[in-house]
C-alpha positions in Angstrom: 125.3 160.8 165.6 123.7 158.1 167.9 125.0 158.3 171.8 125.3 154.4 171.1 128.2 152.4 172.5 130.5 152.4 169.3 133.4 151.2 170.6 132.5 148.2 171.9 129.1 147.6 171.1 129.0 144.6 173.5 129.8 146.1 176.0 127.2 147.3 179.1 127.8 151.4 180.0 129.0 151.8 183.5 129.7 154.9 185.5 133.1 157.0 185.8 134.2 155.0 182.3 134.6 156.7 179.5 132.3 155.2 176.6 132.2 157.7 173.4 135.6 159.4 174.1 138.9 159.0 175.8 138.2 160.9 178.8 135.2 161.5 181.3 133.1 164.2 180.7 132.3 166.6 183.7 129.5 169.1 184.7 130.0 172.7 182.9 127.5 175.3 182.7 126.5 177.0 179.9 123.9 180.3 179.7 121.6 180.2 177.0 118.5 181.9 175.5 115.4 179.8 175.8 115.0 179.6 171.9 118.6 178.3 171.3 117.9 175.5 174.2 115.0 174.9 172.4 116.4 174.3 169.1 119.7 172.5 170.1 117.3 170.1 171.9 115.5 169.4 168.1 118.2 169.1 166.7 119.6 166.2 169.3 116.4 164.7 169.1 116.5 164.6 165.4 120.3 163.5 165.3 119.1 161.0 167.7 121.7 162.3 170.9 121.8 164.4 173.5 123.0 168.2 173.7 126.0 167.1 175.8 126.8 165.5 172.6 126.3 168.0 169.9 128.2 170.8 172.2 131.5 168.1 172.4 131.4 167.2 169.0 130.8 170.4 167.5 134.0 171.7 170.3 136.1 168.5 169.1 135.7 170.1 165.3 137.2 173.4 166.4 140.2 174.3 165.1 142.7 175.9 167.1 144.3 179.3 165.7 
């Protein structure tokens, strides 16, 4: 997963406009230990994306019961 603009790969990234999703993302806050912050931010680095993104995908892949 790249942070890359996919949908229009032309196209310049400019603020307060949606680029990856349909919708604008905005701040949460999240408490975690220091070793999960450490690994989620390998993992992002090795996926080649930030945490913001891993945490939305991975929330977008939930299924609701």
């Amino acid at each position: 997963m790249s942070t890359k603009n996919t949908k229009n790969p032309g196209k310049k990234r400019t603020r307060n406009e949606p680029i990856l999703h349909d919708e604008l993302k905005t701040s949460r806050h999240l408490f975690l230990t220091p070793t999960a912050w450490e690994k989620l931010k390998a993992y992002a680095k090795k996926r080649e994306t930030s945490i913001s993104e891993l945490v939305e995908a991975w929330a977008r892949n939930i299924d609701a019961q």
